[in-house]
C-alpha positions as CSV (number, residue, x, y, z in Angstrom):
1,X,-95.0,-30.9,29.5
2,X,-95.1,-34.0,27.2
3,X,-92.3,-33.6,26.0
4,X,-90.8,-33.1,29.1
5,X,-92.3,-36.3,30.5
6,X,-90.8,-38.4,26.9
7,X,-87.4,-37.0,27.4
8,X,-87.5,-38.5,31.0
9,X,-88.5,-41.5,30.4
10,X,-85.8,-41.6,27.1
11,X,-83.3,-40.8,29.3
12,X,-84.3,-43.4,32.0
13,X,-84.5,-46.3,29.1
14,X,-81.0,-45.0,27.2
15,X,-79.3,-45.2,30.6
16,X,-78.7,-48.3,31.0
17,X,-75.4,-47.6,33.9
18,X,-75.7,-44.6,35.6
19,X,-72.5,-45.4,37.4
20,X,-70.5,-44.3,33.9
21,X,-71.6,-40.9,34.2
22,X,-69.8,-40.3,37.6
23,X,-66.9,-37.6,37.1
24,X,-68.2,-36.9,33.2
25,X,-68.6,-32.9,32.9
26,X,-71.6,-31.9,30.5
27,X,-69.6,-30.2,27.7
28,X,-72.9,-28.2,26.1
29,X,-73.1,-26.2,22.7
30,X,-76.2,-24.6,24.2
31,X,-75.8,-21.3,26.1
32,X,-79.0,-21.8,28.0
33,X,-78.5,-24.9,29.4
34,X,-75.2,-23.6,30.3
35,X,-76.4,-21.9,33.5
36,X,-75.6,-24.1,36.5
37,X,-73.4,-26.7,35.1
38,X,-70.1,-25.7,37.3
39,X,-68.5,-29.0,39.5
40,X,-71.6,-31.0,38.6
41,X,-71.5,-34.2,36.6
42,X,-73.7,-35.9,34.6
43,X,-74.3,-38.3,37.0
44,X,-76.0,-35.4,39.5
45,X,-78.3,-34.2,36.7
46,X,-79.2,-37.8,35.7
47,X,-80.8,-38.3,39.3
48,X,-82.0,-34.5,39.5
49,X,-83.9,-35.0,35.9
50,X,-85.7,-38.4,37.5
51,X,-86.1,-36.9,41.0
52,X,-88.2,-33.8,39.5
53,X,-90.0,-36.1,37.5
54,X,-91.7,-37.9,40.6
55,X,-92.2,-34.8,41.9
56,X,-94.3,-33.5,38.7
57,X,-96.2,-36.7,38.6
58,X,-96.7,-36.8,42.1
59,X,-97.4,-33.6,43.1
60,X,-96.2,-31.2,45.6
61,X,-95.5,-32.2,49.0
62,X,-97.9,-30.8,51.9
63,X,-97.7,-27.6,52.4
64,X,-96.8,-28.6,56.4
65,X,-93.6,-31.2,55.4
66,X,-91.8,-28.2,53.1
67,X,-89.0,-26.1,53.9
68,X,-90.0,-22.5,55.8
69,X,-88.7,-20.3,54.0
70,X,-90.6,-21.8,51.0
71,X,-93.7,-21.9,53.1
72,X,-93.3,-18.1,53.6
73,X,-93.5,-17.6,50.2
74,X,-96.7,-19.3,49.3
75,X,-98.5,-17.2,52.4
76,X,-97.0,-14.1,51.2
77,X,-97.9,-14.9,47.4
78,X,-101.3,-16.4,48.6
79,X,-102.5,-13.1,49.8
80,X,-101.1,-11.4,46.5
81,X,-103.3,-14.0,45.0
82,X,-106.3,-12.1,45.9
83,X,-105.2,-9.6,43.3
84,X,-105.1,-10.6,40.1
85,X,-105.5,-14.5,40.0
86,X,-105.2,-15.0,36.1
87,X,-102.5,-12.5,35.9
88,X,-100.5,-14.8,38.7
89,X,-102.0,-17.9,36.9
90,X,-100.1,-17.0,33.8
91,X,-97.2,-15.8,35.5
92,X,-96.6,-19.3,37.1
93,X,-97.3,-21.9,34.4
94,X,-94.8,-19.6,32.2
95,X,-92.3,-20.1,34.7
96,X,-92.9,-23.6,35.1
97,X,-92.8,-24.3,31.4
98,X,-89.8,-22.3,30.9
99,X,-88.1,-24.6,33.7
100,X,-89.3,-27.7,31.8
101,X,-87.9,-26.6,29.1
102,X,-84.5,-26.0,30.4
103,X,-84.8,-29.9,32.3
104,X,-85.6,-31.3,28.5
105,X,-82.2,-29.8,27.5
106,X,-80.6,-30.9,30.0
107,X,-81.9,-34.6,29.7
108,X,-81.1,-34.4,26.0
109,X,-78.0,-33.6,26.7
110,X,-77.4,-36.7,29.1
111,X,-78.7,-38.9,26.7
112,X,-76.3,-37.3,24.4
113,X,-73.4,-37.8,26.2
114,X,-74.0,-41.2,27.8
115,X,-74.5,-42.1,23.6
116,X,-70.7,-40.6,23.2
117,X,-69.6,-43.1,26.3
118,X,-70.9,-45.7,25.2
119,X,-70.1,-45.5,21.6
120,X,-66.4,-45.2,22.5
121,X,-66.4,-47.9,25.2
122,X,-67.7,-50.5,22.1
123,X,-65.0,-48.7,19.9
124,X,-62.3,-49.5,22.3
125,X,-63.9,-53.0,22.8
126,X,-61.5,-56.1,21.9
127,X,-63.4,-58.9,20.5
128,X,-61.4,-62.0,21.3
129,X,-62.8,-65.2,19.1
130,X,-62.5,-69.0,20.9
């Protein structure tokens, strides 16, 4: 989760002008990170990476203020709960750390592309000298 949280805040400090990542398509090597990546731009999964990580520091909204279907889902996994908590313990923080993993990719990948921007943006730079 550390390094999910040191990604985040990479990310956050290398992007300096989210603006330039409007309309720029995330062109990944990786196959895992490939999974959802179709008509967004970096720009949506710059504010998606930060949004999730006030939500991890913050914590969950109350249960009373989230969506219904969600709510449905605790109650039904609540009483499954019962069953076999440290099986369902394990279960969850698996998932949840296979999901961070994917959102580190992801914001390496940003970073990585708003490097490229940049980088050509000061290549195609003119320097004019008074």
């Amino acid at each position: 989760m550390e390094e999910y949280f040191s990604t985040i805040r990479k990310m956050e400090q290398t992007v300096m002008f989210p603006s330039l990542l409007q309309g720029v398509t995330l062109e990944e090597q990786d196959e895992a990170v490939k999974t959802d990546s179709v008509d967004k731009d970096l720009y949506h999964y710059f504010t998606l990476l930060k949004s999730i990580k006030m939500v991890v520091e913050s914590g969950l909204v109350p249960l009373n203020d989230q969506n219904p279907s969600i709510t449905a889902t605790l109650k039904e996994e609540e009483s499954q709960e019962k069953i076999n908590v440290e099986g369902l313990f394990y279960y969850h923080v698996s998932g949840l750390y296979h999901v961070l993993t994917k959102l580190t990719r992801k914001a390496n990948a940003v970073i990585s592309k708003y490097d490229e921007i940049i980088a050509q943006i000061n290549q195609n730079r003119t320097v004019v000298y008074w």
